[in-house]
C-alpha positions as CSV (number, residue, x, y, z in Angstrom):
1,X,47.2,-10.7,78.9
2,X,44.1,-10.1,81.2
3,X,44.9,-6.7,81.7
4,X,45.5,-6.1,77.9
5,X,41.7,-7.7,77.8
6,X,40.0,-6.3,80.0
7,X,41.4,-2.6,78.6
8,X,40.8,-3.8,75.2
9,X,37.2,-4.5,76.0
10,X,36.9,-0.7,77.4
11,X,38.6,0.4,74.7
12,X,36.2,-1.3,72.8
13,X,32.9,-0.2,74.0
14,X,34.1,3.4,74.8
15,X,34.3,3.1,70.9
16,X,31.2,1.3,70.1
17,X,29.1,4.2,72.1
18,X,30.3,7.3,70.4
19,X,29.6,7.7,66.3
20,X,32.7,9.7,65.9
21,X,35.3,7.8,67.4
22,X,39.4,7.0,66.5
23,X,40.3,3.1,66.4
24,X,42.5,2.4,69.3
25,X,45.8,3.7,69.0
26,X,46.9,0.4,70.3
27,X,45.8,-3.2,69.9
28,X,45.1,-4.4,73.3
29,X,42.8,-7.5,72.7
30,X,44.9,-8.7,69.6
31,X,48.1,-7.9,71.6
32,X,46.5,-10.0,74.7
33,X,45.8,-13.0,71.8
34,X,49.5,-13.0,71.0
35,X,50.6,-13.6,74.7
36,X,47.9,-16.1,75.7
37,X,49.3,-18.0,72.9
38,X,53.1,-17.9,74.0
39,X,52.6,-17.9,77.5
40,X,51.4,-21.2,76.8
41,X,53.3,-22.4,74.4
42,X,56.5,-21.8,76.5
43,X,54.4,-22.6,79.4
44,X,54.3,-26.5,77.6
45,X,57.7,-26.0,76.6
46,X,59.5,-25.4,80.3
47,X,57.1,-28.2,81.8
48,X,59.0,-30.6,79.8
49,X,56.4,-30.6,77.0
50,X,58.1,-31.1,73.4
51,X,57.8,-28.1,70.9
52,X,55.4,-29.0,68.7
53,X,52.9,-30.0,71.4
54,X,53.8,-26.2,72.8
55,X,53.3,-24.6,69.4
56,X,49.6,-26.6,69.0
57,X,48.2,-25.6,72.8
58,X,49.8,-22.1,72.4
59,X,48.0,-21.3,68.7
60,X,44.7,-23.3,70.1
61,X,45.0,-21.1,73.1
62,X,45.2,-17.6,70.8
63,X,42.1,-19.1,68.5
64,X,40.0,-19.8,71.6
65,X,40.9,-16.0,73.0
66,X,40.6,-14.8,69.7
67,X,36.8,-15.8,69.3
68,X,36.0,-15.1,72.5
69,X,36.8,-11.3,72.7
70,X,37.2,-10.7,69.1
71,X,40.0,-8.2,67.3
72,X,40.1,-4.6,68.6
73,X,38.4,-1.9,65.8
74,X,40.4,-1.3,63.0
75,X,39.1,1.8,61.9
76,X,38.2,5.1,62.6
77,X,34.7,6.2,62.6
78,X,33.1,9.4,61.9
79,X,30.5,11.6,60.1
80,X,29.9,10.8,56.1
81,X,31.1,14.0,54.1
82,X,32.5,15.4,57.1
83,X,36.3,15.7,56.3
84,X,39.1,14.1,58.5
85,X,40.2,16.8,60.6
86,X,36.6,17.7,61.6
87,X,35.9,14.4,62.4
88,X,38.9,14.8,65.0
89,X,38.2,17.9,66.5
90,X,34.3,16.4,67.3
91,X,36.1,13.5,69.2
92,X,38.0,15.6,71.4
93,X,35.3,17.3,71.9
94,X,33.6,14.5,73.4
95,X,36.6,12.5,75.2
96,X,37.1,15.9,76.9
97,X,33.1,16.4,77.6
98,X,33.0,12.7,78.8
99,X,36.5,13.1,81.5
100,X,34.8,16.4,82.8
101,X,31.6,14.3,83.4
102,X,33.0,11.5,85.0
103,X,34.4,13.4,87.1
104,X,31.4,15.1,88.0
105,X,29.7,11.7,89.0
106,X,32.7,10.5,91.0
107,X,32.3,13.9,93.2
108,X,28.8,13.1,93.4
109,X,29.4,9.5,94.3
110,X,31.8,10.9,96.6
111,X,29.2,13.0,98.5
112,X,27.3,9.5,99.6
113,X,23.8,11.4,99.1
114,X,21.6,9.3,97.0
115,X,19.5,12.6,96.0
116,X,23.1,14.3,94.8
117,X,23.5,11.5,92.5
118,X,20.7,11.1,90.9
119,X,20.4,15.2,90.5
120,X,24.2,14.6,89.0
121,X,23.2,11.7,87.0
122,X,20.1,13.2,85.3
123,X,22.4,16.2,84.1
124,X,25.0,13.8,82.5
125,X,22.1,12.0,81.0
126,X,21.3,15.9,79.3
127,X,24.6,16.6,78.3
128,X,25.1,13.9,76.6
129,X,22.5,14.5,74.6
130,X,24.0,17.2,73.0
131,X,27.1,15.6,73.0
132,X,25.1,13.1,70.5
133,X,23.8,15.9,68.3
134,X,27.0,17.2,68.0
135,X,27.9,13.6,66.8
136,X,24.9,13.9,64.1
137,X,25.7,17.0,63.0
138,X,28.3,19.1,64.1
139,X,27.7,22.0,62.2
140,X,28.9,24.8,64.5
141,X,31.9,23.0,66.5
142,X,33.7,26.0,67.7
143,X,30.7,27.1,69.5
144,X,30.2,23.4,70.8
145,X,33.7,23.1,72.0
146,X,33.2,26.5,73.8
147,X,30.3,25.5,75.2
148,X,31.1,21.6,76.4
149,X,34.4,22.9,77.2
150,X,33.3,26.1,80.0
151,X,30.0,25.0,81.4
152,X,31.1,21.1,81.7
153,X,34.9,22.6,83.2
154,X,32.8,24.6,85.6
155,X,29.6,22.3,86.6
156,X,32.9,20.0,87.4
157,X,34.2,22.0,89.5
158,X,31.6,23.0,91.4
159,X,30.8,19.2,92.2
160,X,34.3,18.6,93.5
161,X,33.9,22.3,95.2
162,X,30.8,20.8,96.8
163,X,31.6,16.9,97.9
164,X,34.6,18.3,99.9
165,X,32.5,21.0,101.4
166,X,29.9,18.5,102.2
167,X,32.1,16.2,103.7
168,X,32.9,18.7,105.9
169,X,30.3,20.3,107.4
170,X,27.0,18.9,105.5
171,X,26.2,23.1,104.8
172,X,22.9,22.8,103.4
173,X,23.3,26.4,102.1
174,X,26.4,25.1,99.6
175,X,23.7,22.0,98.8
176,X,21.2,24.3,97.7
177,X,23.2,26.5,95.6
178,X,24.9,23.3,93.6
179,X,21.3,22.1,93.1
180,X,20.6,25.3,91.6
181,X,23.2,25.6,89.5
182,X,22.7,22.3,88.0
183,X,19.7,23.4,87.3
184,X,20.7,26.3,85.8
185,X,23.3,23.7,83.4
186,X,20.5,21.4,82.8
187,X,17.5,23.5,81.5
188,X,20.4,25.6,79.4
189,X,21.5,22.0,77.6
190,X,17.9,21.1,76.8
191,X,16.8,24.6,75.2
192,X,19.8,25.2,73.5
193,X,20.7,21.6,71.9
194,X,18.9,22.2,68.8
195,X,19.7,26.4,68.7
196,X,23.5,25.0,69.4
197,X,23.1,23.4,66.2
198,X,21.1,25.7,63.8
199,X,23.8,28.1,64.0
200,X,21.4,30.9,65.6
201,X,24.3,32.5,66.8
202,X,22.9,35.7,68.2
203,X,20.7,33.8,70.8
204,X,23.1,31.7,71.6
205,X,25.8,34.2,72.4
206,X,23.3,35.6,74.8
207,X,22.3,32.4,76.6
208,X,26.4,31.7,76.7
209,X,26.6,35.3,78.0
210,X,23.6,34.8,80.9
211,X,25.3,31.3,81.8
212,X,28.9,32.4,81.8
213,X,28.3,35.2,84.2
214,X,26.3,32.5,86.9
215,X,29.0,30.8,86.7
216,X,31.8,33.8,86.9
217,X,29.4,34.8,90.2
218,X,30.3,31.1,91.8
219,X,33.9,31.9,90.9
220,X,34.1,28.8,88.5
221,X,35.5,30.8,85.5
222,X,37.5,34.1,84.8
223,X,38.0,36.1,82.1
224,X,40.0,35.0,79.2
């Protein structure tokens, strides 16, 4: 039952944080309510406890979890007078944005530079500021799923590329050239949030074209 909690409660505020979001596929707090309650009710039962005095802890037990943690979110949230399926395909967008950042701050993390984090942390803090726009109005999401899904893939990869190089050898040469890149990532997120969104097309293919060859020259992508 604490573990059902305590995932619930993720579960929960992963979901209270995004504007497009799915209700949990399943329900962890409720499910932790139901076996609070019976683990003491048989609990009373096996100590030599009669039923009834089982069945009153054990349902006193599931109201007091039950107001303390509350039910899990029963429905899905999205966009007004955005249909279903694009509602869906703006969530995976940014589950699969949000796993490629995490990862990015564990490598970071991982690195034990304070510098390095904070650089790492200031980028995340950009990208999800598109990832929020998106959210608002996701107007062009084939060209935001494109561009979440290469640059974020690749700036990932280069952190993990660079916390196990600096953990070897501390080559200041690889430091500078993350640095630069996320740089690189950084001021490209910040110009082209609202450009992402207009559905200037032309520029942006260009600015995807300048960034995707940076990052073909650090060998983080290939050709399709």
């Amino acid at each position: 039952a604490a573990w059902l909690t305590r995932e619930g409660l993720r579960a929960e505020h992963a979901y209270d944080s995004r504007k497009v979001a799915r209700r949990p596929a399943f329900p962890r707090k409720l499910s932790a309510t139901f076996l609070t309650g019976l683990g003491l009710g048989l609990g009373t039962v096996a100590g030599g406890g009669s039923p009834w005095v089982g069945a009153m802890l054990g349902l006193t037990g599931a109201a007091l979890h039950f107001i303390a943690f509350g039910p899990d979110p029963m429905r899905d949230k999205g966009i007004q007078n955005i249909d279903p399926f694009q509602q869906d395909r703006v969530a995976r967008v940014i589950v699969e944005g949000e796993a490629y950042l995490a990862a990015m701050k564990a490598a970071a993390e991982r690195t034990g530079e304070r510098q390095i984090t904070q650089r790492v942390e200031r980028f995340l803090e950009q990208a999800r500021r598109l990832f929020r726009t998106v959210e608002e109005d996701p107007r062009d999401l084939t060209a935001a799923r494109r561009y979440l899904g290469v640059y974020l893939m690749g700036a990932r990869d280069a952190a993990i590329k660079f916390a196990d190089i600096w953990a070897q050898n501390r080559n200041a040469e690889a430091r500078a050239d993350f640095e630069a890149l996320l740089g690189d990532l950084e001021s490209n997120f910040a110009a082209k949030t609202a450009l992402l969104l207009a559905d200037d097309k032309d520029d942006l293919d260009v600015e995807i074209g300048v960034l995707r060859d940076r990052l073909k020259r650090e060998g983080l992508v290939h050709d399709d």
